[in-house]
DRENVEXMAR-553248 format. One record per residue (C-alpha): residue number from 1; x, y, z. Coordinates in steps of 0.1 Angstrom, whole numbers, plus 5000, padded with zeros to 4 digits. Each point is the difference from the previous one (the first is absolute). Example, Ala and Ser with C-alpha at 12.3 -4.5 7.8 and 13.67 -1.06 7.14 Angstrom:
# DRENVEXMAR-553248
1 5123 4955 5078
2 5014 5034 4993
//
This chain:
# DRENVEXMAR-553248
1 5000 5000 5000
2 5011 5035 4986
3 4992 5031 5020
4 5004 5035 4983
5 5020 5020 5020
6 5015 4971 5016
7 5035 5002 4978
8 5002 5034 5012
9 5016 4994 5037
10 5027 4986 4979
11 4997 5004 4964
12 4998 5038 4998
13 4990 5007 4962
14 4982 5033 5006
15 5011 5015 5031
16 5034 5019 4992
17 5025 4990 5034
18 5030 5004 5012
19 5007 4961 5002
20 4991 4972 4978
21 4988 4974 5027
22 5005 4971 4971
23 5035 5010 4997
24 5005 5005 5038
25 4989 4963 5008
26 5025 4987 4965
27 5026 5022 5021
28 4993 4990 5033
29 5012 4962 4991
30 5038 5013 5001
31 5000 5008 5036
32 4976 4974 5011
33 5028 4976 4986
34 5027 5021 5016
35 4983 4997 5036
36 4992 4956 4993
37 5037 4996 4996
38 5008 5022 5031
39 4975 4982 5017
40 5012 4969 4989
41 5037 5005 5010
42 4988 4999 5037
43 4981 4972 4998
44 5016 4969 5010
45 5002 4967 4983
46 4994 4968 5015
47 5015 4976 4974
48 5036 5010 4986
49 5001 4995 4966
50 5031 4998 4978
51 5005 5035 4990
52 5006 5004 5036
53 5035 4980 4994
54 5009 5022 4971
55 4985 5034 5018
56 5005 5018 5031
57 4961 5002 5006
58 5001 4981 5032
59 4963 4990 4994
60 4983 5032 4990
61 4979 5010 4978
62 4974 4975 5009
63 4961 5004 4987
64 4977 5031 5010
65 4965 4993 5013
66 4979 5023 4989
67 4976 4986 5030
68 4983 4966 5011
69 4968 4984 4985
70 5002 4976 5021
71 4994 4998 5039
72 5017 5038 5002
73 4984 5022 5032
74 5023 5029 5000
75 4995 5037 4980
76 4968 4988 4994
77 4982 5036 4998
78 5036 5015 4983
79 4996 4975 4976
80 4964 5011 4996
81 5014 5032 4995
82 5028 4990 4977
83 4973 4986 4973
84 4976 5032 5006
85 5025 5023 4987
86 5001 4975 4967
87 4964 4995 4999
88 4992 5027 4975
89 5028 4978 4979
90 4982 4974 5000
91 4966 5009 4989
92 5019 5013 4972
93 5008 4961 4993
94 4964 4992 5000
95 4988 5028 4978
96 5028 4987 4975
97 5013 5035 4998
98 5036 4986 4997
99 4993 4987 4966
100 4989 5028 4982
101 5029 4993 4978
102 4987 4990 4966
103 5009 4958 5005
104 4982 4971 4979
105 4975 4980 5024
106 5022 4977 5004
107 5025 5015 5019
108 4980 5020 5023
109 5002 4973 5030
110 5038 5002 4998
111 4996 5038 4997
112 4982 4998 5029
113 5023 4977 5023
114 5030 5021 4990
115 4981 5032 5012
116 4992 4985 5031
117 5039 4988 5007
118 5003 5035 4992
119 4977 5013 5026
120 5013 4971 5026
121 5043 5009 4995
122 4988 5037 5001
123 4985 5002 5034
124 5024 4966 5015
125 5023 5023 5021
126 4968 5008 5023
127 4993 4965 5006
128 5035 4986 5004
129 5011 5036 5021
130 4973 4989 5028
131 5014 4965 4999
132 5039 5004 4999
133 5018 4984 5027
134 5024 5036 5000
135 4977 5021 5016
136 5023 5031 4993
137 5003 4996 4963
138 4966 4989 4997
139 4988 5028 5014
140 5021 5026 4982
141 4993 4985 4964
142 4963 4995 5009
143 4997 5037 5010
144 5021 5019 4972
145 4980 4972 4971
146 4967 5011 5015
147 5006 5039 4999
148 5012 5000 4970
149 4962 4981 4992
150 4983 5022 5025
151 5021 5033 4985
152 4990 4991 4961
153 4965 4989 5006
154 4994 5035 5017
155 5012 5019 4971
156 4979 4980 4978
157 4969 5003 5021
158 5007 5039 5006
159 5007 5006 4962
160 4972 4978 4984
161 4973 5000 5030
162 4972 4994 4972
163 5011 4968 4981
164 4989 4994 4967
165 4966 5010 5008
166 4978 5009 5029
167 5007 5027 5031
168 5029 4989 5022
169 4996 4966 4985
170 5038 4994 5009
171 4994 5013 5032
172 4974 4976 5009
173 5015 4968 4989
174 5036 5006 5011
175 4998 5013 5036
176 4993 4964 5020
177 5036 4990 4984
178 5021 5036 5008
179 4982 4997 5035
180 5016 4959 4999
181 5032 5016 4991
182 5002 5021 5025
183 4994 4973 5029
184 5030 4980 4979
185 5020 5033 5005
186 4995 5000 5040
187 5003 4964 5005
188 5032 5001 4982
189 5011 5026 5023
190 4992 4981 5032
191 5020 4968 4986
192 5026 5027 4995
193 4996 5015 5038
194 5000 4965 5017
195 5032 4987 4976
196 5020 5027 5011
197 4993 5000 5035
198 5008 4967 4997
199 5028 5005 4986
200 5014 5026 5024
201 4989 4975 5028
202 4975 5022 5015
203 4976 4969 4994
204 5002 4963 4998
205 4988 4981 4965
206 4974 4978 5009
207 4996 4964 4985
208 4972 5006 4978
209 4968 4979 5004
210 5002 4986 4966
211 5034 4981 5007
212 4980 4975 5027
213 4979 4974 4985
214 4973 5006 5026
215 4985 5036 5006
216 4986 5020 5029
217 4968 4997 4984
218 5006 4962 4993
219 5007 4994 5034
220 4973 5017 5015
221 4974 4983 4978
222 5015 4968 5008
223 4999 5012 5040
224 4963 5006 4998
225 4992 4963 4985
226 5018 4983 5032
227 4979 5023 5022
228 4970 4992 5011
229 4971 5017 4979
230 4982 5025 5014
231 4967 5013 4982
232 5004 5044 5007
233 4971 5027 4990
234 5004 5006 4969
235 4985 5038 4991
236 4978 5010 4977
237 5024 5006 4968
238 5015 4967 5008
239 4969 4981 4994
240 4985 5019 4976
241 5032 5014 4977
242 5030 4988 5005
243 5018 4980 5029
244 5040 5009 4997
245 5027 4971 5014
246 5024 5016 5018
247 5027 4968 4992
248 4994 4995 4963
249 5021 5026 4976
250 4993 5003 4961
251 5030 4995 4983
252 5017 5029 4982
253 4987 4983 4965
254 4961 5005 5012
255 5005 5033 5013
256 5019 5015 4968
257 4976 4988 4981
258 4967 5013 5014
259 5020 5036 5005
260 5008 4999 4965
261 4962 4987 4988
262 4986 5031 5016
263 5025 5022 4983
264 4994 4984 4961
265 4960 5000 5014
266 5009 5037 5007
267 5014 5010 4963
268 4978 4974 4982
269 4967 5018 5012
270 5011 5038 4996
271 5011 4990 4964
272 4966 4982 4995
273 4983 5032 5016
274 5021 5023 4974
275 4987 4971 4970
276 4965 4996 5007
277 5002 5039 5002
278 5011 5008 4969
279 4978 4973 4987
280 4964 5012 5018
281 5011 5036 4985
282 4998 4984 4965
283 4971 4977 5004
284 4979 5040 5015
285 5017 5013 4965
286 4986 4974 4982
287 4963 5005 5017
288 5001 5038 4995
289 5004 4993 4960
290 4979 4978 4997
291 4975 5022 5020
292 5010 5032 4976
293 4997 4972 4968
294 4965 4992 5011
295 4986 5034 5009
296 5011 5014 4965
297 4988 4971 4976
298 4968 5001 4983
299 4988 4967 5014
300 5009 5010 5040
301 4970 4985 5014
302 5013 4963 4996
303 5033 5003 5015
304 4993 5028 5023
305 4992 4974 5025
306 5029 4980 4996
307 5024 5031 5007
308 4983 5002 5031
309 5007 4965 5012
310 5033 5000 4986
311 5007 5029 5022
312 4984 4986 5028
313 5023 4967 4995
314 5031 5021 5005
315 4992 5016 5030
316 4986 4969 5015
317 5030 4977 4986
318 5027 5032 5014
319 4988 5002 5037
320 4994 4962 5003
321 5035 4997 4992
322 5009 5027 5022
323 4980 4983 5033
324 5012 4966 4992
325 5039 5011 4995
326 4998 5007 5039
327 4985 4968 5005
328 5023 4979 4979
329 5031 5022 5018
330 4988 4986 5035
331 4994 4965 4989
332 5037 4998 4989
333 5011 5013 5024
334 4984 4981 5021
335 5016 4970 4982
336 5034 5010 5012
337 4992 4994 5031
338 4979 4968 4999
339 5028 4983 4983
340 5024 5008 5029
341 4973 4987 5023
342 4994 4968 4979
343 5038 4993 4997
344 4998 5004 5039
345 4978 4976 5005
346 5008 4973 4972
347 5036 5003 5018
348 4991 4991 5033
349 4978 4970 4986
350 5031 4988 4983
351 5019 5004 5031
352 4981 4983 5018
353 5001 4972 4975
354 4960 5005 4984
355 4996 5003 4961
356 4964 4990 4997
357 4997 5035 4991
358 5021 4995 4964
359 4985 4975 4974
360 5014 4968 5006
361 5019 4993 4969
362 5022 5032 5016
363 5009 4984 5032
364 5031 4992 4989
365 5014 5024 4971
366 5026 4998 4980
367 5036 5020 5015
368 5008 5015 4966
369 4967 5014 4991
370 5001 5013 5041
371 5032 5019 4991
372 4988 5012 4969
373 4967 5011 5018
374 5024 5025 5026
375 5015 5018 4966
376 4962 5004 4987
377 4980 5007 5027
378 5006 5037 5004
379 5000 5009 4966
380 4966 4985 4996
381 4984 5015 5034
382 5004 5033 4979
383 4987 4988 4969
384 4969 4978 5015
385 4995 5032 5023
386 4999 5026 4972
387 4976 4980 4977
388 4982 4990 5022
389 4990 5037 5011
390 4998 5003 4961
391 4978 4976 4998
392 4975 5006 5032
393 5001 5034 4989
394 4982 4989 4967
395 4976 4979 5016
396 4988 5024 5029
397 4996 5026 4973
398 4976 4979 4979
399 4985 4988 5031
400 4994 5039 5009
401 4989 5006 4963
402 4972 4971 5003
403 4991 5017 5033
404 4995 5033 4985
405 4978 4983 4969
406 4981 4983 5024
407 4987 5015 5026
408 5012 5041 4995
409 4991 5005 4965
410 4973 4987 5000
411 4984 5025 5029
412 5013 5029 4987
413 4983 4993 4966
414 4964 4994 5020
415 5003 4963 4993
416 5004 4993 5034
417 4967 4974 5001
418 5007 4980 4969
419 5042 4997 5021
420 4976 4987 5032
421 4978 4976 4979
422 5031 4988 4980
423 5021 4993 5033
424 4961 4986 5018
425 5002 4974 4971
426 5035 4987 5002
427 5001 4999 5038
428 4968 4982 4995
429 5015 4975 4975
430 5034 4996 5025
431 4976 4992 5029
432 4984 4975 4986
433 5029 4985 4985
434 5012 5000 5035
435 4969 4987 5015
436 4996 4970 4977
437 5031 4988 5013
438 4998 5002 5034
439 4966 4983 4992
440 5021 4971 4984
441 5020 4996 5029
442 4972 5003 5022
443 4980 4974 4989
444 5032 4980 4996
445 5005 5003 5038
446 4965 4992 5007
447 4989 4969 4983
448 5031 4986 4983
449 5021 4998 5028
450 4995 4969 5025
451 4992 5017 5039
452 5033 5004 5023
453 5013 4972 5015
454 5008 5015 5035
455 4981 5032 5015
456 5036 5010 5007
457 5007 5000 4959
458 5004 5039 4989
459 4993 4983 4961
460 4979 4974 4986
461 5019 4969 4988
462 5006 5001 4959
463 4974 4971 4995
464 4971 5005 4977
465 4964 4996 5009
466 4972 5003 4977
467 5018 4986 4965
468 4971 5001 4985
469 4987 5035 5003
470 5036 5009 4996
471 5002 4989 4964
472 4972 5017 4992
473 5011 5033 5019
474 5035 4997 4979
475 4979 4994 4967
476 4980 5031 5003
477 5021 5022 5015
478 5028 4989 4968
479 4987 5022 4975
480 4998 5033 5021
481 5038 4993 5014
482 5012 5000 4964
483 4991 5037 5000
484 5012 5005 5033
485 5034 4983 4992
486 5002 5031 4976
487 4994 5024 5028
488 5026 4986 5015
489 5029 4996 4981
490 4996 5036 4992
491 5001 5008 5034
492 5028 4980 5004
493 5016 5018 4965
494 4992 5039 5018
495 5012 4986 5035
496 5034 4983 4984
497 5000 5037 4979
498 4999 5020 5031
499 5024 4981 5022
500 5025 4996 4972
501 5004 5035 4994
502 4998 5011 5038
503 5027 4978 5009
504 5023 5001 4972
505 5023 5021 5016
506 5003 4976 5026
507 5032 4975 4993
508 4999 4989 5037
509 4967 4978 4989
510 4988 4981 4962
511 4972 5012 4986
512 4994 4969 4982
513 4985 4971 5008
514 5012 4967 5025
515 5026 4981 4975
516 5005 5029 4973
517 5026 5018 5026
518 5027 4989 4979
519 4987 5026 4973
520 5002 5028 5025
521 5037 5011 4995
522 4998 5023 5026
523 4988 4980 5029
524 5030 4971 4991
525 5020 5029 5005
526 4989 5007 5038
527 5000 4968 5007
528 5034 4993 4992
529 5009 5034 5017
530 4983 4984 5033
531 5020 4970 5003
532 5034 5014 4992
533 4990 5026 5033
534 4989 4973 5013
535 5030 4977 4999
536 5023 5031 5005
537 4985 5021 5030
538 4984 4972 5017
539 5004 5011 5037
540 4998 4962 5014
541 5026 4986 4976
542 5023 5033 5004
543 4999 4995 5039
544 5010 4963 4997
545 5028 5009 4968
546 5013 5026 5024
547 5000 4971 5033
548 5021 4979 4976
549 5019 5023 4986
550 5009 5017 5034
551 5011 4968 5018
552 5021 4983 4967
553 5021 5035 5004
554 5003 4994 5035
555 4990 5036 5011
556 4981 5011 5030
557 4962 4986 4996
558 4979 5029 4994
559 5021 5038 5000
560 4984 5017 4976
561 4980 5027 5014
562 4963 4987 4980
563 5008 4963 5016
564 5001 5008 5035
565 4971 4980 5008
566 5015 4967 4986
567 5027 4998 5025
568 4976 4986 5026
569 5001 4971 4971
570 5032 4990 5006
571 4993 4996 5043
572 4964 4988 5002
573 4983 5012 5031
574 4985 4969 5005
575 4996 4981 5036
576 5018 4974 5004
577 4973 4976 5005
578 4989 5003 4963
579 5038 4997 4984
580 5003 4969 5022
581 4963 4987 4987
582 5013 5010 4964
583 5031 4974 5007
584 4985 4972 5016
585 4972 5002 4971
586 5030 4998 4976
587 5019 4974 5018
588 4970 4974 5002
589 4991 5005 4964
590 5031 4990 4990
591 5003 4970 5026
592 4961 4988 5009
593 5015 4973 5022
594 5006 5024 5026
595 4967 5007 5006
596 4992 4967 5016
597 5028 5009 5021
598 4985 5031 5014
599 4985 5004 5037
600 4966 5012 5000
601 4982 5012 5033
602 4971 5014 5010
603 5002 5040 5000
604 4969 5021 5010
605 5016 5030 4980
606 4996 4979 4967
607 4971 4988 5010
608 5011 4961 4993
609 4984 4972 5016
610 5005 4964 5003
611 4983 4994 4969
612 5016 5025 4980
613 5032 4988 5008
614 4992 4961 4992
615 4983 5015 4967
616 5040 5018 4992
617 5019 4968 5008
618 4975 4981 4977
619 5001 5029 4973
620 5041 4997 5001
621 4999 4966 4995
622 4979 4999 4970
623 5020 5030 4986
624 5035 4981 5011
625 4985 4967 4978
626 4991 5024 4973
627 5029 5019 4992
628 5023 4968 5005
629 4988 4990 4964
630 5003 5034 4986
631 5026 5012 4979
632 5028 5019 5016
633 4987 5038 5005
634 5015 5027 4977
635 5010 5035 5018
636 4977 5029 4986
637 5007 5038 5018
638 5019 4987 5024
639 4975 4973 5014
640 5005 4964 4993
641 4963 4996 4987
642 4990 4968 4981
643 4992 5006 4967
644 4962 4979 5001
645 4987 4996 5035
646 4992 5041 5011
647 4972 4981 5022
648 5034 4985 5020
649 5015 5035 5006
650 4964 5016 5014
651 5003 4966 5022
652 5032 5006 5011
653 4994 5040 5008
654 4970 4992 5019
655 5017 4968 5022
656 5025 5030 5010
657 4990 5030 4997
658 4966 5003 5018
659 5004 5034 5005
660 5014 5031 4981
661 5017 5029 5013
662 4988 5027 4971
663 5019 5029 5014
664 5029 4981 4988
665 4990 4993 4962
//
């Protein structure tokens, strides 16, 4: 989709400048490659490789990352930021106003791709400034590369405010990314203010979060599952908006994304307000003609009426697009956010090891088309997001139109009894339609079901009663349901309309039916985005990789600052009337001989009589007889547990462990 005006934030062919923004960004790729090797100098390589022999590089110039898809939970609102001050940059890509150039059709994909590596090596030293691991160079480059932006956008915006067309046009679409670039410009001064105090030792560098496998907020969420659960009042927005989770963090990816959605939203619809515009100006152009055509021919009369409704159409069709842009704005919008909630949720479900929620077939998907979902996903977020509010925009306006035709229209033209009696007869023909078939199920219920077989039953049995009468009921009734069948699968046709448009910006959910998903390119795509955030920033697994990983290096259990709470994990507080329960329970599974050997006595405190205690000796026997023919036991998590008789173990728990101290588990 091409908008007019749209080339003009960057393709200036009418507005007379001081810069050239095309030949800026072809420019700007000589110092962005200056500051990746600089950047890339103080990165260090794991791997020596054998120009290392030959070359004094002692393993620099290792890879730049521009930031982490994957898992990442640092700079995630700089980052958000970061792609704000590019966003204008990228609607550019979708409007295709990089290939102007006069190409064959072939070659405009490729024209395309090379434009957006263009766009992507241009604006690289934001992304990999943020995430170099020399704060002080980082900062330095990332400040002087994004004044010199910030310094020739200004003089662009200053010297052509108006675009190509339209009042402050430029203006309007460019100041969400100079007010990004600014934020850049302070952050980059506060890495620069805590690098050099650093460096002068006035402060100490701290480990950064991202170097531990497990995080604060990791920890913590794995903290709250061992607790016990406590239900709290929950207020009002809670139940009825939106109930926040103070442990669970979006990743950088998610958050990027929906600042940058807003932003394109942002452009797309002022440029869609400046088309529609200029369009509605023509179409009332158009009108007035063909109003001055009319009232000057000889033959007036017959069209004179058709001027007028043709008139009336554009004023009608202008402000139902007007009232139905704001609508379509807030249901975007409102997108944005539901899909953050939705990935919350379908998250914590995985985590907690529940996929009911996905269609089966997708329970288990496939790691390459996962990977290649994380290099998709944000790219298509924007692009479902934008036509989708395309799309609903469309809809709600002919929705308003049919309104208008329906029910206003007709009152201002003193019709308003023959609108009434229309509506009286299709509400009429609905109810009835309606009625007839809760009739059918009625009499169904009635006398073709058999009576409950239990006053207790909520439902009567599926048994039929009455065959008879119920053949006859179906033959009758078979020629009416073909008509009604017709009823319905339009219903069905308006209903899978509706929905299908509505939700068509959503990529979080199909819009297609159960066992077509694999159509939906889109939904594959969050799918396989889930389960590589699931397998990557799974808090349970992270807290037992970092366990592992902690004790194979031999280092104190527990010292980072977010694992505090673990270290009681490495000392149970546990009485030592359980641990020595725990042992003997372990001891006697593994030897059930023992247990005949065992002195049982009478104890008022665990309640065990006589008979209780002949009934143990007699279930240890039994249990000695029957695991002296079984296999020799296999050890499973640390507990010599046989690998078919679970009903032994519960035997064996219960013959020593009447009693439980929970304080201790």
């Amino acid at each position: 989709m091409s908008f007019p005006g749209l080339r003009s934030a960057g393709h200036n062919s009418t507005c007379a400048g001081y810069v050239n923004m095309d030949l800026f960004l072809h420019y700007s790729l000589i110092p962005s490659f200056v500051i990746m090797v600089v950047l890339s100098y103080f990165e260090k390589r794991v791997n020596r490789m054998k120009i290392d022999e030959k070359l004094p590089l002692h393993g620099r110039f290792g890879i730049v990352i521009p930031l982490d898809f994957a898992g990442a939970f640092n700079n995630r609102w700089t980052l958000g930021f970061a792609f704000g001050a590019i966003a204008n940059k990228i609607m550019f890509l979708f409007s295709e106003g990089f290939t102007s150039a006069e190409v064959p059709s072939w070659a405009k994909a490729a024209v395309l791709l090379l434009a957006g590596l263009e766009v992507g090596f241009s604006y690289y030293p934001f992304f990999a400034c943020l995430s170099s691991s020399s704060k002080m160079v980082g900062s330095i480059l990332g400040f002087l590369y994004t004044a010199c932006w910030f310094i020739i956008t200004m003089i662009h915006t200053v010297t052509c405010p108006h675009g190509q067309s339209g009042e402050y046009q430029e203006v309007v679409i460019i100041w969400p990314s100079l007010l990004c670039l600014v934020f850049l410009l302070g952050r980059f001064l506060h890495m620069f203010i805590k690098a050099m105090r650093v460096h002068l030792g006035l402060e100490e560098e701290g480990t950064p979060e991202e170097a531990s496998v497990l995080l604060r907020h990791q920890a913590d969420y794995v903290k709250r599952l061992m607790r016990k659960h406590t239900e709290h009042e929950k207020s009002w927005f809670q139940r009825k908006i939106y109930e926040w989770d103070p442990y669970f963090k979006f990743p950088s990816r998610m958050v990027f994304t929906s600042v940058l959605t807003l932003l394109c939203l942002y452009i797309f619809v002022v440029l869609e307000i400046r088309l529609y515009a200029y369009a509605f100006e023509k179409l009332k152009y158009l009108a007035t003609r063909f109003e001055d055509v009319v009232s000057t021919s000889n033959d007036s009369a017959a069209f004179e009426d058709s001027a007028v409704q043709f008139k009336r159409f554009t004023v009608i069709l202008q402000d139902g697009w007007f009232f139905s842009t704001f609508s379509a704005i807030i249901s975007s919008v409102t997108y944005v956010f539901h899909i953050l909630v939705c990935y919350r949720k379908h998250m914590k479900r995985l985590w907690a090891g529940t996929k009911n929620f996905l269609p089966e077939k997708y329970h288990k998907f496939s790691p390459e088309k996962s990977v290649a979902a994380i290099a998709t996903y944000s790219g298509w977020q924007i692009a479902y997001i934008l036509w989708g509010y395309q799309v609903t925009h469309v809809i709600q306006c002919l929705i308003g139109l049919a309104i208008m035709y329906i029910f206003v229209v007709p009152i201002t033209d003193n019709r308003a009894m023959e609108m009434l009696k229309g509506l009286g007869i299709s509400f009429l023909t609905v109810a009835l339609v309606i009625v007839l078939v809760i009739i059918q199920t009625t009499i169904a219920s009635v006398f073709f079901l058999q009576p409950k077989m239990s006053p207790e039953d909520k439902k009567k049995p599926l048994a039929l009663n009455n065959r008879k009468a119920f053949n006859n009921f179906n033959y009758f009734f078979f020629f009416y349901n073909v008509i009604l069948g017709l009823s319905a699968c339009l219903f069905r046709l308006f209903c899978s309309f509706f929905l299908g448009t509505w939700l068509i910006a959503r990529i979080d959910r199909t819009i297609l039916q159960k066992g077509y998903e694999g159509v939906d390119l889109g939904y594959k795509t969050w799918i396989g985005m889930l389960f590589v955030d699931h397998y990557h920033t799974n808090p349970v697994l992270l807290s037992f990789c970092h366990i592992m990983l902690t004790r194979r290096n031999g280092k104190a259990l527990y010292t980072a600052p977010q694992c505090k709470f673990f270290r009681t994990l490495a000392d149970p507080k546990s009485s030592s009337r359980a641990r020595t329960r725990w042992f003997l329970f372990y001891t006697l599974l593994k030897n059930p001989k023992l247990i005949m050997l065992r002195k049982f006595t009478e104890d008022s405190d665990s309640g065990l009589n006589s008979a209780a205690v002949q009934q143990r000796h007699l279930q240890a026997a039994v249990l000695t007889a029957e695991m002296n023919h079984k296999e020799r036991p296999v050890e499973a998590s640390g507990v010599l547990l046989s690998e078919d008789a679970p009903a032994e173990t519960s035997s064996v728990a219960w013959l020593i462990m009447p009693e439980v101290d929970d304080s201790a588990a």
